[in-house]
N, C-alpha and C positions, 0 to 999 in steps of 0.2 A: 725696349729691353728692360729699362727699369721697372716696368710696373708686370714682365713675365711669370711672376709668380701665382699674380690673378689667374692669368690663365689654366697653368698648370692647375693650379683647384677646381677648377671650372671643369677641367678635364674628367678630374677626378670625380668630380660627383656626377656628371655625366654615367660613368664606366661603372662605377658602385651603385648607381640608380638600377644599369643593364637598358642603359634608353636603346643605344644601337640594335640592341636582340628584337624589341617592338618592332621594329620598323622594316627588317625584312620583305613582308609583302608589301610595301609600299606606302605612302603618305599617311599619318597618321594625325589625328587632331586633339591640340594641345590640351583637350580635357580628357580624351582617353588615356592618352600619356600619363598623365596626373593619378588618375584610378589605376591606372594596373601599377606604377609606381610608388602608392600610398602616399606622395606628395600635393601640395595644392597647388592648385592651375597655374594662378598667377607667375609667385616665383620659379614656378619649372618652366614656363614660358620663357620668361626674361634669360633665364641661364642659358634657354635652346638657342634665342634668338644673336647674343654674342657669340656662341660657339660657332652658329651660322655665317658672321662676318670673317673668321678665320676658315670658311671653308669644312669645318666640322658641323656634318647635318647643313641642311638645307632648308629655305622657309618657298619651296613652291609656289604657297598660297599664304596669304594671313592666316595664323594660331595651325596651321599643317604644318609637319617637318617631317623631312624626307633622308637616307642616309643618302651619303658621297662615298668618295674613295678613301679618303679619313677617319670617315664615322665608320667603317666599316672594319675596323683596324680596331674597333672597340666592340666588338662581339666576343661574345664569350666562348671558348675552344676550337674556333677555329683556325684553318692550318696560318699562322704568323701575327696571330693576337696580341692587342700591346694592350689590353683591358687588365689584364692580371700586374704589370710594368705599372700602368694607369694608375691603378691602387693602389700599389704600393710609397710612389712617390706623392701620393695623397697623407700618406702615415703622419703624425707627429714626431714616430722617431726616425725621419728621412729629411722631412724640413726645416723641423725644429732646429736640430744641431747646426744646421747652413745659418739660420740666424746668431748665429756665436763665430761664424766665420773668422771676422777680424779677431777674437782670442786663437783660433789656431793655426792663422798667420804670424802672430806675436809668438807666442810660447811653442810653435810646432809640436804640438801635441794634437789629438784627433778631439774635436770640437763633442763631438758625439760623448767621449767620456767627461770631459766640462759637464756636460747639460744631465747623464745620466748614471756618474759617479762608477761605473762600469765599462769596459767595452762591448762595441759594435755584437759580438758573437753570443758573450756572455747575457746582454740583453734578452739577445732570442734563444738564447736556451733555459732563459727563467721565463719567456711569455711565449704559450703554446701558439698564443694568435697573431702574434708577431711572425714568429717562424714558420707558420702556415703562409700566411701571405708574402712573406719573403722567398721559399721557395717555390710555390708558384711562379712569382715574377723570376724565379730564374729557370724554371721551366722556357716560357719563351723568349731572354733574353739572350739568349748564347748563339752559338755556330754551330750547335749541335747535330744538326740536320747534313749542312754540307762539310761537316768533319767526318762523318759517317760513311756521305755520299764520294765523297773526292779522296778520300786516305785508301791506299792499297795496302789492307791489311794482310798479310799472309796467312794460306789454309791454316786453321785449323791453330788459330794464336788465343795464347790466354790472355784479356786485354785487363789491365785493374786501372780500372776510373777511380782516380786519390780524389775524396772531396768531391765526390761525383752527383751530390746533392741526393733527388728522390729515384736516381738511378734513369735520367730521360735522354740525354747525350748512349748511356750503356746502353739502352733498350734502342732507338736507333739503331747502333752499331751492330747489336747480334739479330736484328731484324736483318738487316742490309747480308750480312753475313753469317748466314745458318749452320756454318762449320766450326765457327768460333767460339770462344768460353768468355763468358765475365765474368769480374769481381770488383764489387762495389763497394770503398772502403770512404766509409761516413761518420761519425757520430754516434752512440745508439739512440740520442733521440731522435733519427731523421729515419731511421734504418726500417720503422714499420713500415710507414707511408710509401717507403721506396720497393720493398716488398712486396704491397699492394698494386703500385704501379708499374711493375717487373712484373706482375702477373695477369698482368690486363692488359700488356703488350706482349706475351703469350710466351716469353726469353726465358722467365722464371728455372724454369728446370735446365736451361745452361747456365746458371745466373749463383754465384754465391756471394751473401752481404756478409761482410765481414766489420765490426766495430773497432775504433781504434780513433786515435789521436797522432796527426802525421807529425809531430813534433817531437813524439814519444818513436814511434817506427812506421814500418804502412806493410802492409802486404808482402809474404817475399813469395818469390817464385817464377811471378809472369813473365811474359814474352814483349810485352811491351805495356808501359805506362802512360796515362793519358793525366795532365794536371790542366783543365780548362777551368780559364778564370778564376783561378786560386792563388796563383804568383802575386797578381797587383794587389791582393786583400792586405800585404807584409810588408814591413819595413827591407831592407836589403837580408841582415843578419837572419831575420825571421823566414826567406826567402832562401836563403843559402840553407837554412837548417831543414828545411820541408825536401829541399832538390836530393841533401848529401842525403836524407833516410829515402830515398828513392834508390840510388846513386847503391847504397849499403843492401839494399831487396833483393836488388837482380843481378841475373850473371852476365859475365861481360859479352854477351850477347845479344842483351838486352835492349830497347827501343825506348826512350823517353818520346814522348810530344807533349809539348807546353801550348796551348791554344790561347791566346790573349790579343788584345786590342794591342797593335806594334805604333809606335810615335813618330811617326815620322816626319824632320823638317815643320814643318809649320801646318803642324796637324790639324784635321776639320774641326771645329768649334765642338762637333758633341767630344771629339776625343781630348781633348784641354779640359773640356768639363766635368769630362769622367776623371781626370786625374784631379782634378781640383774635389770630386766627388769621395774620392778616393783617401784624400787628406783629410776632409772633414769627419768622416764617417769610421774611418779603421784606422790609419798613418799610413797607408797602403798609397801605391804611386802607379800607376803606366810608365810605360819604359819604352826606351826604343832597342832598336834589334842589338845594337851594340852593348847597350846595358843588361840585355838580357843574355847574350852572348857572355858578359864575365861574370856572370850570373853563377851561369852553368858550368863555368869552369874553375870555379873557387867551389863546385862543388864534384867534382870528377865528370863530366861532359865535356864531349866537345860537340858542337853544333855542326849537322852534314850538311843539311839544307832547309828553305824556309815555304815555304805554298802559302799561297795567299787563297785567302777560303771566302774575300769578298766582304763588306760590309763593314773594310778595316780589321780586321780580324787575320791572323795568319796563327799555322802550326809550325814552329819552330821544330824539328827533327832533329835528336842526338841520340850519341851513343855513349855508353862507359870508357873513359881514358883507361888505358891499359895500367892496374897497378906495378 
């Protein structure tokens, strides 16, 4: 465990190399590899052949490598890819900040603005390539898929994805559901790219991008609200302030769903590590149902129900308290 970080690099230049994509039809030898990767033999050997001992890629034969069911998980677009994940935690402004850990354990402050005199957000909205590979990685990082597939949405509902990222949870959703309307309220620098990908998942014309700042207001109107993996990014305060201009949009008939990794009891090692991930990078925490529960009602919600969507992950379900 103490020396996991090797690994994790090791991953990552794998995924940025695109070695998993070669090897589809089958074993491949370690000087072809080299040439279509623009790498030399030697050190892309050495990297295949540790990633091999963890069961990422395979060595078949001497200087051949073959993918597994790991390696395969580092392909690029296909349906539950962690290649674009892969990347991103390759970044320096993803591992860097973890190295200042113990400052923001001390000062409780988010280690990330230590190292980058900025925050997390503000970073990626001054570096295009930054926030290009960040949303990617949250392209296939979420629930988006079985929050689509498993919510019963009602005909013919207007849903507005708050922080909905390049709009891929939204497009999902009015795939799944032909009758439905979205609104995708983002950013405007995220708002192109999400237009592009709203239109090549064919939604676009039920689809309106709307620009804004959920701290300032968000959308008003819809029939129900979707906030995935936007809560843990926020201290509590900054947390109550994103829910109550939700809370302030829509009419007391209105549907919140909070979609987030829930804490529960003596949570699995990746989910302790995302909240540890979560301190260093933004001041932002995982929460369990219960904290998310007063969450929502310090900002007019009350919580109906919880669905568990898998993979740790559940949709918190609420409604407007009656003013």
């Amino acid at each position: 465990m103490i020396s996991a970080y090797q690994l994790s690099q090791a991953i990552y230049v794998a995924a940025v190399l695109g070695v998993a994509d070669l090897l589809v039809d089958g074993p491949v030898d370690s000087s072809q590899l080299a040439a279509a990767t623009g790498v030399p033999e030697e050190p892309l050997r050495r990297l295949l052949r540790q990633l091999a001992e963890y069961e990422i890629f395979a060595e078949p034969a001497p200087k051949h490598f073959a993918l597994t069911p790991l390696a395969a998980l580092l392909r690029n677009g296909t349906p539950g890819s962690l290649r674009p994940f892969a990347v991103m935690h390759g970044q320096d402004w993803i591992w860097g900040p973890w190295g200042r850990l113990l400052d923001s354990v001390r000062t409780g402050r988010p280690a990330f603005d230590l190292v980058y005199g900025m925050p997390f957000f503000g970073h990626l909205q001054r570096d295009p390539d930054a926030r290009a590979v960040f949303q990617a990685a949250m392209q296939g990082a979420n629930a988006r898929a079985r929050v689509a597939e498993q919510y019963d949405f009602a005909p013919g509902a207007c849903v507005a994805d708050i922080g909905g990222g390049q709009g891929g949870l939204l497009a999902d959703l009015l795939r799944r559901h032909p009758d439905a309307r979205g609104v995708l309220f983002e950013r405007p620098a995220v708002l192109a790219a999400a237009r592009e990908q709203l239109g090549a998942a064919g939604v676009l014309d039920r689809c309106e991008t709307v620009a804004g700042d959920f701290f300032e207001s968000v959308y008003a109107g819809a029939d129900v609200y979707v906030l995935s993996q936007v809560l843990h990014d926020w201290d509590d305060q900054e947390a109550i302030a994103i829910l109550a201009n939700c809370r302030n949009a829509m009419s007391s008939a209105g549907t919140l769903l909070v979609v987030e990794r829930i804490a529960r009891g003596r949570a699995p090692q990746r989910g302790l590590l995302a909240d540890l991930n979560m301190m260093v990078l933004l001041g932002g925490r995982e929460r369990s149902q219960e904290e998310y529960e007063a969450l929502l009602h310090k900002a007019g919600f009350r919580m109906a129900r919880v669905l568990d969507m898998g993979d740790g992950f559940s949709v918190l379900e609420s409604g407007p308290v009656d003013q």
